[in-house]
N, C-alpha and C positions, 0 to 999 in steps of 0.2 A: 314564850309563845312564838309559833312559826308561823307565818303565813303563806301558803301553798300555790292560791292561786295562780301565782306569776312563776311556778313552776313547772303549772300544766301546760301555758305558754311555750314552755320552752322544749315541750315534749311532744314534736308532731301531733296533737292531737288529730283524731280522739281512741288515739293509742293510750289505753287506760294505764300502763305499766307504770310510767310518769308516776302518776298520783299516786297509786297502788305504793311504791317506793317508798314515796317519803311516808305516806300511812304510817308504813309495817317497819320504816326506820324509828320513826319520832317515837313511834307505839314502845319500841322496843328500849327506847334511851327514855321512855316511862315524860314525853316533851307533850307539853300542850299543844293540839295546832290546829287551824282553822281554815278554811277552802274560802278565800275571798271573793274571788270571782262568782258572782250570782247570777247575769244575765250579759254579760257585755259584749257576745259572741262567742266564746268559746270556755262557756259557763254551766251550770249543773241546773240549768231552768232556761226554758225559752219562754218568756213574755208572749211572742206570737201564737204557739199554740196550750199555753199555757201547760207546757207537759214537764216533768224534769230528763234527763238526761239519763236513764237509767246505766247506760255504760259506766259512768262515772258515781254516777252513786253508790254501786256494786265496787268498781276499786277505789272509794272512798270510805267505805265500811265493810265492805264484807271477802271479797275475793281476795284468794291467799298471795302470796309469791310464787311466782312459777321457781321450777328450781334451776339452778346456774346453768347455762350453756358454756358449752369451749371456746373461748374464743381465739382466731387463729388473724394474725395480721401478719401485715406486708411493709418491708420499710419501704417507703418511696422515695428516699434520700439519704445516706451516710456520708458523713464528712470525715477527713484525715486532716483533723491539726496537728500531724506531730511536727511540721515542720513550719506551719503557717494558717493563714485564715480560711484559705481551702474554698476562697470566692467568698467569703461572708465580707460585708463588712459593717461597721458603728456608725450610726449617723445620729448627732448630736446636736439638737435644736435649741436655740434661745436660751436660758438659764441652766439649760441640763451640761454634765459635766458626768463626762466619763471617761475610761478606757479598753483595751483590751491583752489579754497575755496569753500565750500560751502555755501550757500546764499538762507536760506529758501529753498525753493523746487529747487534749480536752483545749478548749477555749474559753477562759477564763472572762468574763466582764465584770469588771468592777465601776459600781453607780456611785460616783462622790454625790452628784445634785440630780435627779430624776426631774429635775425642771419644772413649768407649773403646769403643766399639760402632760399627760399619761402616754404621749409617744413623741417627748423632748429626746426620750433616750431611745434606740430602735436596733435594735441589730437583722438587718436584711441578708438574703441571700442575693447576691448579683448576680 
């Protein structure tokens, strides 16, 4: 079972595409799943004028996928490690334990202890 609502969160609402997604994903992986979010502000029923959400209803049951767009990006940053960090560098907090190598054109980090906090280990750009 999925639960969606903290999906549509995360999906500029009330840009239905979000929903729609996982819909026509889970539909298709044959997954159970449920829209949790009922009223809490950006939910498929408002309390205040007792209406539902018809945007979301519509890519919660019935509107298809749109079909693929091209997508064209922009690197805003390349690095050259072939001879060094190239301004990155490790920074290693409290029980975290790491290092770094370079590897042909690439920058290798190897995590021995990721520490008890999820950015003991950090690799920044300076």
């Amino acid at each position: 079972m999925v639960n969606s609502g903290h999906m549509q969160k995360l999906t500029s609402y009330p840009d239905p595409n979000g929903p729609r997604f996982y819909r026509v994903i889970l539909n298709r992986k044959k997954w159970s799943s449920a829209y949790w979010e009922f009223s809490a502000g950006f939910g498929i029923y408002d309390p205040k004028t007792g209406a539902t959400n018809q945007t979301l209803v519509n890519a919660l049951l019935y509107n298809p996928m749109p079909d693929p767009q091209q997508f064209n990006s922009t690197a805003l940053y390349t690095s050259n490690f072939s001879q060094n960090k190239d301004g990155w560098e490790l920074y290693v907090q409290s029980s975290g334990n790491a290092s770094t190598a370079n590897a042909g054109n690439a920058l290798q980090v190897n995590i021995n202890n990721g520490g008890s906090e999820t950015w003991h280990v950090q690799l920044v750009r300076g």
